[in-house]
GUVEX-723391 format. One record per residue: x, y, z of N, C-alpha, C in turn; residue number from 1; residue in one letter. Coordinates in steps of 0.1 Angstrom, whole numbers, plus 2048, in hexadecimal, padded with zeros to 3 digits. Example, Ala and Ser with C-alpha at 12.3 -4.5 7.8 and 13.67 -1.06 7.14 Angstrom:
<pts>
PT n_c1 n_c2 n_c3 ca_c1 ca_c2 ca_c3 c_c1 c_c2 c_c3 num residuo
PT  884  7C7  84E   87B   7D3   84E  884  7DF  84E   1       A
PT  880  7EA  847   889   7F5   847  881  800  84F   2       S
</pts>
This chain:
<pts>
PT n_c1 n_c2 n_c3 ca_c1 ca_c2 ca_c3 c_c1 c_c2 c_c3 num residuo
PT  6A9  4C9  6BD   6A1   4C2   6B3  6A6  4B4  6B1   1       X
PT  69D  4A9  6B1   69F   49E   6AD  69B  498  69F   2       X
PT  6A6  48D  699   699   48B   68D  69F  47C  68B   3       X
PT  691  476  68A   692   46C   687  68C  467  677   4       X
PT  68F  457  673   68B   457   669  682  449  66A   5       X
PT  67A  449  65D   66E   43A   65E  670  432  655   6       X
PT  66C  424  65E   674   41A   653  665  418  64C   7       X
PT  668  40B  63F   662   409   637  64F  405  63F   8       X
PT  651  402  649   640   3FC   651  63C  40A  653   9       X
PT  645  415  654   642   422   65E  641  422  669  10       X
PT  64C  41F  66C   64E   422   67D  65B  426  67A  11       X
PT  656  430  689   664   43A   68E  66C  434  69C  12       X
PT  671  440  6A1   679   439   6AB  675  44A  6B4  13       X
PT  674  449  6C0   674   453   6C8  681  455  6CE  14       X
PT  685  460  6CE   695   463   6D0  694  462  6E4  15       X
PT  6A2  45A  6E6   6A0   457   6F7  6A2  466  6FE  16       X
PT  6A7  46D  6FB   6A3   479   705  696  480  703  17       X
PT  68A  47C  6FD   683   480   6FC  678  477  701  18       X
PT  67C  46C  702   674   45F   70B  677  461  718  19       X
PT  682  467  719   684   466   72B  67B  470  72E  20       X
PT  67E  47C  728   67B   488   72B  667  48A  72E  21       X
PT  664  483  723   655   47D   723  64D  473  72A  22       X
PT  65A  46D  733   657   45E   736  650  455  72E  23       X
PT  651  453  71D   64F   44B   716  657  43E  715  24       X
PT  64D  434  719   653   425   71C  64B  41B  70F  25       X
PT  64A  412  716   64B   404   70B  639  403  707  26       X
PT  634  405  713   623   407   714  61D  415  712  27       X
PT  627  41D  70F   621   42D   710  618  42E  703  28       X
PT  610  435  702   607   43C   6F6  608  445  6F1  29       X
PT  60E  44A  6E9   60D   457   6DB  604  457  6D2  30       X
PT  5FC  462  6D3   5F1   46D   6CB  5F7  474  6C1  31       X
PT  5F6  46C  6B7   5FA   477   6A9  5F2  480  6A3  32       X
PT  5F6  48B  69E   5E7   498   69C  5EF  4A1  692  33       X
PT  5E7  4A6  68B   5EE   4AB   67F  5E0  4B7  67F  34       X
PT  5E5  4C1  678   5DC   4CA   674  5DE  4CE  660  35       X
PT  5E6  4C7  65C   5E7   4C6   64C  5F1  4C7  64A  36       X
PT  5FC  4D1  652   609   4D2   651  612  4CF  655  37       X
PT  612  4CC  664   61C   4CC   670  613  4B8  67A  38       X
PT  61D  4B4  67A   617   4A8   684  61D  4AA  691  39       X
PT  615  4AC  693   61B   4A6   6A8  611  498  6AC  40       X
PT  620  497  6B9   61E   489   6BF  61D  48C  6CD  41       X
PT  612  48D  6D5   612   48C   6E2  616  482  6E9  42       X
PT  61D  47C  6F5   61A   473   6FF  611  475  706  43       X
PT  602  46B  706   5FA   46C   70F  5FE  461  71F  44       X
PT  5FC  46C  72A   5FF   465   736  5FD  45A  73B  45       X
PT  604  44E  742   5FD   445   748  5F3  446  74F  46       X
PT  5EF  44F  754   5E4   450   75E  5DA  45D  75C  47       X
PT  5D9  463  753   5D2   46F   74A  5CC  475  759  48       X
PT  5C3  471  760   5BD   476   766  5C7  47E  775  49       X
PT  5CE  478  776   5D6   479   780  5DE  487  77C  50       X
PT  5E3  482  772   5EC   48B   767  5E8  49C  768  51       X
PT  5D9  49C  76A   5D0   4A7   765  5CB  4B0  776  52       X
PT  5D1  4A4  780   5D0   4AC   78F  5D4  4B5  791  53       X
PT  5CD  4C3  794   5D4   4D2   799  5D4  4DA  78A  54       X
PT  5CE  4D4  77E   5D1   4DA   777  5CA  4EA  777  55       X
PT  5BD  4E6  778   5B4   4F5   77A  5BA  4FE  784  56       X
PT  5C5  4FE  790   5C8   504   792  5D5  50D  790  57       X
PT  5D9  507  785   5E2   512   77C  5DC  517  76E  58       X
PT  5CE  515  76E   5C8   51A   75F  5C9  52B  762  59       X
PT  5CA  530  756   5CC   539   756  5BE  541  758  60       X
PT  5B2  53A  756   5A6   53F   752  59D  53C  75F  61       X
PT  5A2  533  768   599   530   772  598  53C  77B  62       X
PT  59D  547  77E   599   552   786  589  557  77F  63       X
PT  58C  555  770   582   561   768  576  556  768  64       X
PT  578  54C  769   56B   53C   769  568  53D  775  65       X
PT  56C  53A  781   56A   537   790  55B  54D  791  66       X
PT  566  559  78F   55F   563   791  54F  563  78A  67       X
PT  54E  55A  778   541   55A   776  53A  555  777  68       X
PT  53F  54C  77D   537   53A   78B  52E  541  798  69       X
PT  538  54E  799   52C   556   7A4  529  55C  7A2  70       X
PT  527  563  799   51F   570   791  50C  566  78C  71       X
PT  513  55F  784   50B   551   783  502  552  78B  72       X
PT  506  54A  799   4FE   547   7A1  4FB  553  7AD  73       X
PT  4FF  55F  7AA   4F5   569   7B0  4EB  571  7A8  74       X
PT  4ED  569  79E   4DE   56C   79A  4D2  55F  79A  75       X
PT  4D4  552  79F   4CE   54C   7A3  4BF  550  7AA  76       X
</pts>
C-alpha cells in the first residue's frame, strides 16, 4: 500500500513504483470515480483503442455471445 498526501491546491503525487508499473508519465491521464465511499484512480491508456486489441478474446462471456449470434441467425 502506498499513501500519499495533498497539498493545500489538492494535488497528490503518484508513488513511482506505481507510475512505472502503470506506465504513468508526464502526459498520462487519470479518471477519478468514486461511488460515495471509496475513490479510485484509473490510468487511461495512450492509445485506448489499441490497449482494447484481443480483448474479446479472453472475455469470459464471448463463447455464450458468439453461440447466441447463431442461434440468432438460424432463425433468420
Amino acid at each position: 500500500m502506498h499513501k500519499t498526501s495533498v497539498t493545500r491546491k489538492g494535488q497528490t503525487v503518484v508513488p513511482a513504483p506505481l507510475r512505472k508499473q502503470f506506465n504513468i508519465g508526464p502526459s498520462s491521464k487519470l479518471v477519478w470515480s468514486t461511488d460515495g465511499k471509496v475513490i479510485q484512480v484509473t490510468a487511461l491508456p495512450a492509445e485506448p483503442i489499441k490497449a482494447l486489441r484481443g480483448f474479446s478474446q479472453k472475455h469470459p462471456l464471448r463463447g455464450a455471445l458468439l453461440k447466441k449470434r447463431r442461434e440468432d441467425k438460424s432463425l433468420e
